[in-house]
N, C-alpha and C positions, 0 to 999 in steps of 0.2 A: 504494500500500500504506500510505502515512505515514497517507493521510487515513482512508481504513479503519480504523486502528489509534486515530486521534482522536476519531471517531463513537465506538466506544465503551469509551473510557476517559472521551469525556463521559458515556454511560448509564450508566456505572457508577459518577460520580460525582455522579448524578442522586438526589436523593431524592425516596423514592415516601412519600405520607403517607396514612392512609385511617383514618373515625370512625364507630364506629357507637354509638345511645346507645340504651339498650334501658332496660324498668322490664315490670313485672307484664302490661302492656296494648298495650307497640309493642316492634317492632322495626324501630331506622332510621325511614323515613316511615311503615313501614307498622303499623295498627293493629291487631294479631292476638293472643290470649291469651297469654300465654308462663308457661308453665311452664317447671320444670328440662328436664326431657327437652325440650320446644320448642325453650328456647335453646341447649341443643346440637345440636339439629340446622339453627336457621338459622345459628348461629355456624360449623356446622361448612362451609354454601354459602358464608357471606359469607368464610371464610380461604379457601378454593379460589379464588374468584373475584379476590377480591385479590393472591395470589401468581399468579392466570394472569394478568393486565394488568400486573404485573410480568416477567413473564415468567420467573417461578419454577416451579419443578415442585413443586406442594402433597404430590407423593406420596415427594419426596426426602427421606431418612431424617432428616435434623437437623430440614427443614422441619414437617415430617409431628409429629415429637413437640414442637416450639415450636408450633404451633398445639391439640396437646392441650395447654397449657400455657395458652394463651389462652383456652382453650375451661373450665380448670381457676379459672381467674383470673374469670373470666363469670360462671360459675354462683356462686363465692363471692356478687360484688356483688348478684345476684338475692338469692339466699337469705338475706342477713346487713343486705342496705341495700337491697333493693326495685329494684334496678338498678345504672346507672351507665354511665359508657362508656368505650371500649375505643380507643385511638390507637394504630396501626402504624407505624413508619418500617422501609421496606428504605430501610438506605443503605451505602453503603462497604461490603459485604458483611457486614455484622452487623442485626439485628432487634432494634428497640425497641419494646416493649410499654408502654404504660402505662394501667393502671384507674383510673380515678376512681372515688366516689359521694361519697354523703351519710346514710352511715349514722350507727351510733355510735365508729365509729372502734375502733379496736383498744387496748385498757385496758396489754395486754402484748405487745404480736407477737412477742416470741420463748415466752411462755406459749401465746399463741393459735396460733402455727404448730406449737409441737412439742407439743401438748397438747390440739390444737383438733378438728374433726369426724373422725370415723373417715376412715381412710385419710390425711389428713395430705397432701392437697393440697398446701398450699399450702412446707410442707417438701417436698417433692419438685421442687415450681417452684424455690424455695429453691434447691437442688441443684443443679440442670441450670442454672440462670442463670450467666453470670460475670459480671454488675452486677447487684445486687438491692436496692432501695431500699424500705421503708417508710414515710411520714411519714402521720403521723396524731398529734393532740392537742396540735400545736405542734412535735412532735420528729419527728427526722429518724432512722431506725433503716437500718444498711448492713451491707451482707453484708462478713465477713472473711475472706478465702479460708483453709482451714484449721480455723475457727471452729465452735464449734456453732453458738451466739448470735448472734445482730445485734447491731451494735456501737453504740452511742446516738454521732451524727455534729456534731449540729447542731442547729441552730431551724428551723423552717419555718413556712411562713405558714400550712401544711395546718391548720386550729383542729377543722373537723366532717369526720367523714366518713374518708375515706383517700385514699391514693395511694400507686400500688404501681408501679413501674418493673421493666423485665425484662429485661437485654440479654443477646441473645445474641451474641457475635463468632466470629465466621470460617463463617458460618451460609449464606452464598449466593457 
C-alpha cells in the first residue's frame, strides 16, 4: 500500500508542461488559416487533449471554465498582436497559464482591461484568476486580491509585446 501511495504522490508532484504558438497562418506545426472562430475551436481540441494526457477531466467545472479563460487569453493575442503563444503547467494541483506575443503591449492594463473590447474579457480572466500578472512596457502590473486595479509591482524585462500569467490554485 506505502508504494501505491508513493506512485502517486510522485504524479502529483509531477509537472505537466504543454506550448502551442499560433499567428494568422498556423497553428502548432500545423499551417491552417486561423481566424477568431478557428482559434477557438483548435484551442478548444488542443485544452481537451492536454488535460486528457494529464489525466484531467476537461469537462470538470473549474477545469472547463480555466480553459474558457485560455481560450479568452488566445483570441486577445490573435486579434491585438497577430498571435502568440500559450504555456500550460498542471502542477501541485493549480494551472499556470501564460501568453506571450509581440504586439504593442498594453499602454494601461488596468485602462485596457476595464475599458477595453466589449464584454471585458480579459477583467473576467482578471476575476477568476488568484495570481494574475501583467508585464508589458518594462513594468510588471499584479492583481491585488480585493483591488479593482492592478497594482504597478516591479520592472520587467517584458520591453515589446506582453505577458500575461494566470494561476489558478486548488484547480485539479
Amino acid at each position: 500500500m506505502e508504494e501505491l501511495k508513493s506512485e502517486t504522490e510522485q504524479r502529483e508532484r509531477e509537472s505537466r508542461v504543454y506550448n502551442i504558438q499560433f499567428d494568422n497562418s498556423h497553428f502548432g506545426d500545423f499551417e491552417i488559416p486561423i481566424g477568431t472562430s478557428e482559434l477557438v475551436g483548435e484551442l478548444n481540441e488542443w485544452w481537451d487533449k492536454i488535460c486528457i494526457e494529464s489525466g484531467i477531466n476537461p469537462n470538470d467545472k473549474k477545469i472547463y471554465k480555466i480553459g474558457y479563460h485560455v481560450i479568452e487569453l488566445g483570441k486577445n493575442a490573435l486579434e491585438h498582436a497577430g498571435g502568440g503563444t500559450i504555456k500550460v503547467n498542471f502542477e501541485r494541483g493549480e494551472v499556470t497559464v501564460i501568453v506571450t506575443d509581440q504586439g504593442q503591449g498594453f499602454e494601461n492594463p488596468n485602462d485596457d482591461i476595464l475599458y477595453g473590447a466589449p464584454g471585458h474579457g480579459l477583467s473576467e480572466v482578471k476575476r477568476y484568476a488568484d495570481e494574475f500578472i501583467i508585464e508589458t512596457r518594462g513594468k510588471k502590473f499584479v492583481k491585488v486580491p480585493k483591488k479593482r486595479n492592478l497594482a504597478i509591482s516591479e520592472e520587467t524585462d517584458i520591453q515589446q509585446g506582453s505577458k500575461i500569467t494566470f494561476v489558478k490554485k486548488k484547480a485539479i
